[in-house]
TORRO-868957 format. One record per residue (C-alpha): residue number from 1; residue in three letters; x, y, z. Coordinates in Angstrom, 1 decimal. Example, Ala and Ser with C-alpha at 12.3 -4.5 7.8 and 13.67 -1.06 7.14 Angstrom:
2
<1 'ALA' <12.3 -4.5 7.8>>
<2 'SER' <13.7 -1.1 7.1>>
//
This chain:
339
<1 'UNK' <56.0 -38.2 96.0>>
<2 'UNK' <55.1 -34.7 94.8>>
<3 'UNK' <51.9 -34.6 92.7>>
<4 'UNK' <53.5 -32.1 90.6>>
<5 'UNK' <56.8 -33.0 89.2>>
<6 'UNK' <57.2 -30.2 86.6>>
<7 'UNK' <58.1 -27.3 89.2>>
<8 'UNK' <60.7 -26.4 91.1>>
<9 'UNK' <61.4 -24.2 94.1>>
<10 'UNK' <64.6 -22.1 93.0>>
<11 'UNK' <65.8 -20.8 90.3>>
<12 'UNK' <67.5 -23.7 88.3>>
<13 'UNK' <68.2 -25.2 85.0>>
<14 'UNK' <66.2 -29.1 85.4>>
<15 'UNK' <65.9 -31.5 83.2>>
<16 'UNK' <62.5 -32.3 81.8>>
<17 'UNK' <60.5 -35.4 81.0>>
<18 'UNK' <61.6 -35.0 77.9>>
<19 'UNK' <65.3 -34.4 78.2>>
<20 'UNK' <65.4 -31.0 77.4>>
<21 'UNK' <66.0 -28.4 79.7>>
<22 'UNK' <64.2 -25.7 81.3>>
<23 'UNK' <64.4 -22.7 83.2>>
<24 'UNK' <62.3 -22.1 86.3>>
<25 'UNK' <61.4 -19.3 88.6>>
<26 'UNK' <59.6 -20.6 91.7>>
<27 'UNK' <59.6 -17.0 93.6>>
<28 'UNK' <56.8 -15.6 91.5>>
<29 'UNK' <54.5 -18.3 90.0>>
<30 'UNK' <51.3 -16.3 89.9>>
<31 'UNK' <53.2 -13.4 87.6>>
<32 'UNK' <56.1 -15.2 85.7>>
<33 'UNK' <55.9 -17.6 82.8>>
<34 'UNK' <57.2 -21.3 83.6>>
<35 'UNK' <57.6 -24.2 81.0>>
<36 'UNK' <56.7 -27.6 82.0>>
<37 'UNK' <57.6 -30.5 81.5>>
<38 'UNK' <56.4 -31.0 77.8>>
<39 'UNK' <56.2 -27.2 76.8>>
<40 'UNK' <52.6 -25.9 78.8>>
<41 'UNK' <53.2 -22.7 79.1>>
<42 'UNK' <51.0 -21.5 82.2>>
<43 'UNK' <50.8 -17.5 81.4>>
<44 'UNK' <49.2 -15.6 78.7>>
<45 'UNK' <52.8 -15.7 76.7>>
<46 'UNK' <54.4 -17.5 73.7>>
<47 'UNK' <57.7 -19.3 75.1>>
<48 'UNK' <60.4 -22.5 74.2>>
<49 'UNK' <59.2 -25.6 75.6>>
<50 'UNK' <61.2 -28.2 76.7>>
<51 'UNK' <60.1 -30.5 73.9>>
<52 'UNK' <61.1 -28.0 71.5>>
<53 'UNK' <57.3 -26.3 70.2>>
<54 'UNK' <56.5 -22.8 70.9>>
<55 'UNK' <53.7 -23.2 73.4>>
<56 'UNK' <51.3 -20.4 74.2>>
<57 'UNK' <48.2 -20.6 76.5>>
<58 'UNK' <45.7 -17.2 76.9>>
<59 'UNK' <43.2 -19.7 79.3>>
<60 'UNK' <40.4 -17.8 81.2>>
<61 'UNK' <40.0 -18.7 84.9>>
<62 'UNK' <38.3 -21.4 83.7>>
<63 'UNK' <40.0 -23.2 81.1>>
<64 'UNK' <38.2 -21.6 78.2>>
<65 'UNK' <39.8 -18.7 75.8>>
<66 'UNK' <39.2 -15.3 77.0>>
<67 'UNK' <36.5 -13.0 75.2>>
<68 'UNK' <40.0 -11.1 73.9>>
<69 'UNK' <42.2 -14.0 72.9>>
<70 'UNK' <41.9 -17.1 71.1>>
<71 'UNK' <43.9 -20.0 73.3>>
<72 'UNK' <46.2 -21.6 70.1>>
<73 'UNK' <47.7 -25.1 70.7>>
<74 'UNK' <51.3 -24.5 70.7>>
<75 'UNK' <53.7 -26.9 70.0>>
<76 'UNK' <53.0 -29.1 66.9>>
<77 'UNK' <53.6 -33.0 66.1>>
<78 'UNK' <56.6 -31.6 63.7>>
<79 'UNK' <58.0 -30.3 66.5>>
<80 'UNK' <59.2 -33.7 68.3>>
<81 'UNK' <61.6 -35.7 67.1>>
<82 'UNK' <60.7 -38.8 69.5>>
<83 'UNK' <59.0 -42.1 68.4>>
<84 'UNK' <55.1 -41.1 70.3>>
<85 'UNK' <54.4 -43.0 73.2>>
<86 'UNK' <50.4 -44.2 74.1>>
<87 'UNK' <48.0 -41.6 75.5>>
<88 'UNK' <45.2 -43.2 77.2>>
<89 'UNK' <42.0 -41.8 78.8>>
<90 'UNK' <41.0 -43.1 82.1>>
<91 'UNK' <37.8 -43.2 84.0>>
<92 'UNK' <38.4 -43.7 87.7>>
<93 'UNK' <34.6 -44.0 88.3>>
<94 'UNK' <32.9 -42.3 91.6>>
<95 'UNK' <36.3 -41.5 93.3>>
<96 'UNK' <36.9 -44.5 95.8>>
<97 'UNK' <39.8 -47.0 94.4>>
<98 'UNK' <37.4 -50.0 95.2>>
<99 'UNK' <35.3 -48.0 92.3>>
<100 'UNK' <37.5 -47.9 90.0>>
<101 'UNK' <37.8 -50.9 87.7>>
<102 'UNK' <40.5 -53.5 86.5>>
<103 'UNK' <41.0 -52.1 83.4>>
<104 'UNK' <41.3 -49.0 84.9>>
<105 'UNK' <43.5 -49.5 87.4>>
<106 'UNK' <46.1 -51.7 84.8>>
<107 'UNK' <46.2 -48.8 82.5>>
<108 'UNK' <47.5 -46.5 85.0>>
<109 'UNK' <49.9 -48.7 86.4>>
<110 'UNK' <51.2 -49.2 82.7>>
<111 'UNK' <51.8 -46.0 81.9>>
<112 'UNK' <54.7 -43.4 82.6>>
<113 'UNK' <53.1 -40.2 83.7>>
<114 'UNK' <49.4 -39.5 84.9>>
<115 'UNK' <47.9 -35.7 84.2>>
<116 'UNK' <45.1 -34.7 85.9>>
<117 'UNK' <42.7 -32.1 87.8>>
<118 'UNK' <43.9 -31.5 91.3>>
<119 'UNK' <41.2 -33.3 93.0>>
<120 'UNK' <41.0 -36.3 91.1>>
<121 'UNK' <44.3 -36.8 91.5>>
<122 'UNK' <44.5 -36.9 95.3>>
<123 'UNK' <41.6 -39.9 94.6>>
<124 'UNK' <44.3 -42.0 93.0>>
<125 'UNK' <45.0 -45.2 95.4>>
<126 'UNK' <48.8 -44.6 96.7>>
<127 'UNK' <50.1 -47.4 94.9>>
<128 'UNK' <49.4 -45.9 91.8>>
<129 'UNK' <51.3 -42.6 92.9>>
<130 'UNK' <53.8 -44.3 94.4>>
<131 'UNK' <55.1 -46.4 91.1>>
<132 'UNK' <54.0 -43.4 88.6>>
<133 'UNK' <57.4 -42.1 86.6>>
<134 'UNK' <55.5 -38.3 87.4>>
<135 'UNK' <52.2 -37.0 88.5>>
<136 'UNK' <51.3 -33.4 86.5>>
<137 'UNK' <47.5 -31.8 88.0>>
<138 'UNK' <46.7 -28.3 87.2>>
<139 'UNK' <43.5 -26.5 89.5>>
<140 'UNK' <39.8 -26.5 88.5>>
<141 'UNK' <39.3 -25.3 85.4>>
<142 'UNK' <42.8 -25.9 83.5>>
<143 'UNK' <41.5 -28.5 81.5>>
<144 'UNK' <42.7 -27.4 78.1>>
<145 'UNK' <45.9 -26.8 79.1>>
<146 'UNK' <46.8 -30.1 81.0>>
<147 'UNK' <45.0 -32.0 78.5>>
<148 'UNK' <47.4 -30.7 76.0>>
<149 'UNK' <50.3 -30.9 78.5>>
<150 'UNK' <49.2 -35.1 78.6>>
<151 'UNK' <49.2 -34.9 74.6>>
<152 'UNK' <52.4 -33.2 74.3>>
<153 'UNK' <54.0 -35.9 76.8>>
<154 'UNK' <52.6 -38.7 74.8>>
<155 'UNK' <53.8 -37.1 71.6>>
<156 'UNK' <57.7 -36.6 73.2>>
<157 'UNK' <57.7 -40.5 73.5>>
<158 'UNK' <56.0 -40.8 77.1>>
<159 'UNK' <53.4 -43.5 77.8>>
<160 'UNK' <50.6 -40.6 79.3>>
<161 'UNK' <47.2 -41.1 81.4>>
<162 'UNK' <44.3 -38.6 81.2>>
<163 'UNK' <42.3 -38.8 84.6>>
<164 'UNK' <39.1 -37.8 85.1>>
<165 'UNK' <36.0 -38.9 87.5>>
<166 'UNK' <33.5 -41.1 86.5>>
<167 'UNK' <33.6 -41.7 82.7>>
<168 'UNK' <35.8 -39.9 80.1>>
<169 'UNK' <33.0 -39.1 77.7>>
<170 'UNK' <30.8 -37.7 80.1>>
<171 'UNK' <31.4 -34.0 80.5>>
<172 'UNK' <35.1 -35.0 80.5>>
<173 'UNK' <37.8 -34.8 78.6>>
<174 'UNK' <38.2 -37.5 76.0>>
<175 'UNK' <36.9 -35.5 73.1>>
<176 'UNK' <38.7 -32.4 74.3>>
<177 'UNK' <42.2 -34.8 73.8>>
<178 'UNK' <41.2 -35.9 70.3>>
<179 'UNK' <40.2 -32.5 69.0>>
<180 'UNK' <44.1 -31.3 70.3>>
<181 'UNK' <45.7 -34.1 68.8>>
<182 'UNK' <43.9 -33.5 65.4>>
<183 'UNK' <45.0 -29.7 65.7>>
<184 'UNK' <48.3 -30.7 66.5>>
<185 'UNK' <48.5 -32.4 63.0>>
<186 'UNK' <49.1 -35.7 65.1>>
<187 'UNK' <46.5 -38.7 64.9>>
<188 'UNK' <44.8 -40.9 67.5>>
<189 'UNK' <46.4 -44.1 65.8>>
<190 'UNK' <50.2 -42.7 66.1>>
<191 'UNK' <49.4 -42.1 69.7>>
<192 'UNK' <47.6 -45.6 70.0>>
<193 'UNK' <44.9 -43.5 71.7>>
<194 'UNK' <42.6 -45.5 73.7>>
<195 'UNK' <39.6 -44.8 76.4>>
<196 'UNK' <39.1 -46.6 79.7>>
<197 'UNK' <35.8 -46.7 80.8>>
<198 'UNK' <34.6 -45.4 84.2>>
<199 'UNK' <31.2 -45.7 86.0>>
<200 'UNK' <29.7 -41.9 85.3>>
<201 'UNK' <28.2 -39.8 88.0>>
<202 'UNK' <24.3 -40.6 87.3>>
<203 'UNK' <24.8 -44.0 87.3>>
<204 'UNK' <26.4 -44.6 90.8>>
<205 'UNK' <24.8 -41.9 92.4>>
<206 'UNK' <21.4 -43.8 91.4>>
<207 'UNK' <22.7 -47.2 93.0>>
<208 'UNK' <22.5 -45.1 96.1>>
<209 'UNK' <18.8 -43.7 95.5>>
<210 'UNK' <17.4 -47.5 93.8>>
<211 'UNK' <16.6 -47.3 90.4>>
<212 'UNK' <15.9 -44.3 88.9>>
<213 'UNK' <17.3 -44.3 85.7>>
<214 'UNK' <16.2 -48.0 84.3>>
<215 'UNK' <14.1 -46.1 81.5>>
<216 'UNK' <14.7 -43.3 79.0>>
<217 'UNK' <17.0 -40.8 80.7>>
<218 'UNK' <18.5 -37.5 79.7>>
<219 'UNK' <21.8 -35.7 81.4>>
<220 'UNK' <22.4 -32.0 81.9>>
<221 'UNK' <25.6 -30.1 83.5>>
<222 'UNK' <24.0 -26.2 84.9>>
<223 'UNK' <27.3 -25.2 85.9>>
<224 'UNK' <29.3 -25.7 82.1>>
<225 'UNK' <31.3 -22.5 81.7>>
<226 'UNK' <31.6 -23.8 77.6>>
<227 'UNK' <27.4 -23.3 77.8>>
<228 'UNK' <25.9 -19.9 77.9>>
<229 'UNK' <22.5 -20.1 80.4>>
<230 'UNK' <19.8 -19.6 77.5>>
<231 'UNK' <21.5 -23.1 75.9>>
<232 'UNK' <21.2 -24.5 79.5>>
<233 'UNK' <17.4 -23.5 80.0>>
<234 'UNK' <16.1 -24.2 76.4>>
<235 'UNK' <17.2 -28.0 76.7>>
<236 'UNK' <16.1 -28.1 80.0>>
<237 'UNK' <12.9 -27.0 79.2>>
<238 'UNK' <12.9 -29.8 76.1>>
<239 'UNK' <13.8 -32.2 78.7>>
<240 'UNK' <11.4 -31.5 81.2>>
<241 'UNK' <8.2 -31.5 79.4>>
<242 'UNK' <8.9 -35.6 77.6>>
<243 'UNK' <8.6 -38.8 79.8>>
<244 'UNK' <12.7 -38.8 80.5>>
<245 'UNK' <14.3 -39.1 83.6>>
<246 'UNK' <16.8 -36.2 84.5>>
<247 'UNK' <20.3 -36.5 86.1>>
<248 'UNK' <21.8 -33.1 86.6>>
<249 'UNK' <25.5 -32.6 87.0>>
<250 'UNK' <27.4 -29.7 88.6>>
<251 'UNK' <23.8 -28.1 90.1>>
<252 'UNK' <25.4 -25.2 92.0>>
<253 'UNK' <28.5 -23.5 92.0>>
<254 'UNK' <29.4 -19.9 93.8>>
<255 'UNK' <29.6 -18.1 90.1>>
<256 'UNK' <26.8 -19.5 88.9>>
<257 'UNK' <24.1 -20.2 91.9>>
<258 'UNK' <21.3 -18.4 89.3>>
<259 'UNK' <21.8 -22.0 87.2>>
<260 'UNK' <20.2 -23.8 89.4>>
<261 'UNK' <17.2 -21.6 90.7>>
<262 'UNK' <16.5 -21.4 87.3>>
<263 'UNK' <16.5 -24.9 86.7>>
<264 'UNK' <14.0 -25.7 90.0>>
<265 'UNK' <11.7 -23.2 88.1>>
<266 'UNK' <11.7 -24.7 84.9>>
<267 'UNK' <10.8 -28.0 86.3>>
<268 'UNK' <8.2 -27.2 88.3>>
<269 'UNK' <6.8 -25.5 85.4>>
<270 'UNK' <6.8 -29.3 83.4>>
<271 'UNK' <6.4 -32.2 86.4>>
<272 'UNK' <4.2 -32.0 89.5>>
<273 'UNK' <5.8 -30.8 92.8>>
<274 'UNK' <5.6 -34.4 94.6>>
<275 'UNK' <8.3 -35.5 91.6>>
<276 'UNK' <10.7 -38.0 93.5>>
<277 'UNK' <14.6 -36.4 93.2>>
<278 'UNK' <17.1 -38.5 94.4>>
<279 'UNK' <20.4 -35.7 95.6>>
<280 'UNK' <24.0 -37.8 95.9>>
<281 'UNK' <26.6 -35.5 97.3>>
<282 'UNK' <30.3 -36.6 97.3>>
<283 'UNK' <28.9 -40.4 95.9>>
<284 'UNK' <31.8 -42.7 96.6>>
<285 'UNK' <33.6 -40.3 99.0>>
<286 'UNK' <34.1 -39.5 102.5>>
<287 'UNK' <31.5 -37.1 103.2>>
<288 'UNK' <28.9 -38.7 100.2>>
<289 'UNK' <25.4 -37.6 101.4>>
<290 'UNK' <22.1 -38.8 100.4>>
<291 'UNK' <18.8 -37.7 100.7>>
<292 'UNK' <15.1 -38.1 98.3>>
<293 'UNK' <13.0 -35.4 97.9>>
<294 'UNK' <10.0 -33.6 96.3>>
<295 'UNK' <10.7 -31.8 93.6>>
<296 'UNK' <9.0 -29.0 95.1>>
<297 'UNK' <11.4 -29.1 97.9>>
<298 'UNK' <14.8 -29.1 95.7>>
<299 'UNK' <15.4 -25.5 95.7>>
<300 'UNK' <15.4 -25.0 98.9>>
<301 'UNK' <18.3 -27.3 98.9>>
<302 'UNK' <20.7 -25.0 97.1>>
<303 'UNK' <21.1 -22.7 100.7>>
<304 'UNK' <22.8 -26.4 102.3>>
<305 'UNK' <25.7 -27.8 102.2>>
<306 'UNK' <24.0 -30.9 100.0>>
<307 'UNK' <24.0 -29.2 96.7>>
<308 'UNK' <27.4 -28.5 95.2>>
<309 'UNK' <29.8 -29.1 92.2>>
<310 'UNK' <30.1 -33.1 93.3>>
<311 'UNK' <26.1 -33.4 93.6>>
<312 'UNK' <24.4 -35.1 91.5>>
<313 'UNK' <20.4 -34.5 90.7>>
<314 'UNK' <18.2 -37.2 89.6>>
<315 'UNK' <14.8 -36.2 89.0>>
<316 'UNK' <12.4 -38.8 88.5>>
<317 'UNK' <9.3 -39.1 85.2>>
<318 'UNK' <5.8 -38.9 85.6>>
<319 'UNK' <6.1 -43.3 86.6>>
<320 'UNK' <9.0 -42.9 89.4>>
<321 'UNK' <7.4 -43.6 92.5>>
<322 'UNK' <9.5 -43.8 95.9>>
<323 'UNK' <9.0 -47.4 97.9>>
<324 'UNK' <11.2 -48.7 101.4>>
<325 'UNK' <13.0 -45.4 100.6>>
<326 'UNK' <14.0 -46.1 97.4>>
<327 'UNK' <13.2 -44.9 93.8>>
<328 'UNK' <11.3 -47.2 91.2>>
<329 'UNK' <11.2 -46.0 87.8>>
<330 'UNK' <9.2 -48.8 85.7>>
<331 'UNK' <10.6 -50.3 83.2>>
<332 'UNK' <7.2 -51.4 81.7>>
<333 'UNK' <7.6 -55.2 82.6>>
<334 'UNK' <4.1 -54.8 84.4>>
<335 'UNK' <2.3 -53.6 80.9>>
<336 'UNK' <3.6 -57.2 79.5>>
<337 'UNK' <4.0 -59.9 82.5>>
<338 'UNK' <2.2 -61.0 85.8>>
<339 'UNK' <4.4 -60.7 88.8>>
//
């Protein structure tokens, strides 16, 4: 089935998830204004939706407001006349289905319509596509409006999953989905909100390395368009300089390459240059790469096809040593016990 029920290829009245019906102009998608199925409007304009709220969306390129306009949640809970349905966020863990657990994998089987980036969609097992009522994914970077678009489902009586990789409240979009239902004058109880657990980035990307991360550790994202770069070096810096482990998420993209040359620098400036870094590429898909390194050695990493947006960077404390080609990061059982 399509992944994106909510459009249409001619000009047509349809009838929306949520029985109202909407207009659509499929010739010019990039420069007109289309309503979908629950009222996210997808161009800087304030228009009907099909579940009866005024929607309007200013988004930047990358899902944030624009330096001009403020993005303003649109339709409101008074603006559905439906009982709610459940909204649920769900994990799917490092992107195979074997990854993704039980729970996981009951919730979205439960539910009527699944929302969600691109990419993670297409990592949904086909039996879950197959039996889903509709599948709505928006590109990189829409994630305010297709978390609102899951919200706005849920709220026109729709039982709605939230996808994302790995764990919803890691650099995902559980707390996004609470702060539009609150705005929306709605409530997590009414929409028997719930979150479904995923394994997150650092943790199965360091099942492929060892055991890196069995002691103190500390996460950073370079590539956060919500983060300006002074934010980004000043924790790394705190970071860096106390006994914690490191996992890095989204190292390098094209916009902001700097991020992470940066980060090398700032590193090497707190731990020694033979540091053990475990780098997972693609962990859990079909062209996952791994490799450990010296610290010293990372930045030169950035010019290969290794370091990207699905990398993940795990840079080891003063104990992490590297044995069989694995990392060890002590756990301090040797300070107490003979073994």
């Amino acid at each position: 089935m399509s992944t994106d029920d909510t459009t249409t290829t001619d000009d047509a009245s349809t009838e929306s998830s949520c029985g109202a019906s909407t207009a659509t102009d499929g010739g010019a998608a990039a420069e007109t204004t289309t309503d979908s199925a629950c009222g996210g409007a997808t161009t800087d304009t304030t228009t009907e939706s099909a579940c009866g709220g005024a929607t309007s969306s200013s988004s930047s390129g990358c899902g944030a407001s624009s330096d001009d306009d403020e993005e303003e949640v649109g339709a409101t809970v008074d603006d559905f006349e439906a009982d709610p349905g459940q909204l649920v966020a769900v994990g799917l863990g490092p992107g195979q289905p074997e990854g993704m657990t039980a729970r996981a994998k009951r919730a979205l089987a439960d539910v009527d319509h699944i929302v969600g980036y691109t990419t993670y969609v297409e990592l949904l097992p086909d039996e879950i596509t197959d039996d889903a009522e509709e599948i709505y994914d928006t590109p990189m970077c829409g994630e305010v409006s297709r978390t609102e678009e899951a919200i706005d489902r849920a709220l026109a009586g729709n039982d709605v999953a939230i996808i994302g990789s790995g764990d919803p409240n890691v650099y995902a979009l559980a707390g996004l989905a609470l702060e539009i239902i609150e705005s929306k004058g709605a409530t997590a109880s009414a929409l028997d909100f719930d979150v479904v657990p995923g394994v997150p980035a650092a943790q199965s990307c360091a099942a492929r390395v060892g055991a890196p991360l069995v002691n103190d550790t500390v996460s950073v994202s370079l590539s956060d368009h919500l983060t300006d770069m002074p934010t980004i070096e000043s924790r790394l810096h705190a970071v860096a300089k106390e006994g914690f482990t490191i996992s890095i998420y989204n190292p390098w993209s094209r916009k902001r390459r700097e991020n992470f040359e940066k980060c090398c620098e700032i590193l090497l400036e707190h731990r020694p240059p033979e540091t053990p870094v475990g780098v997972v590429h693609g962990a859990g898909r079909e062209d996952e790469q791994t490799e450990i390194v010296e610290l010293g050695e990372l930045e030169a990493l950035g010019e290969t096809d290794l370091i990207d947006m699905t990398t993940t960077i795990l840079v080891g404390n003063e104990d992490t040593y590297v044995w069989d080609d694995r990392m060890v990061t002590p756990r301090g059982y040797e300070t107490k016990y003979d073994y």
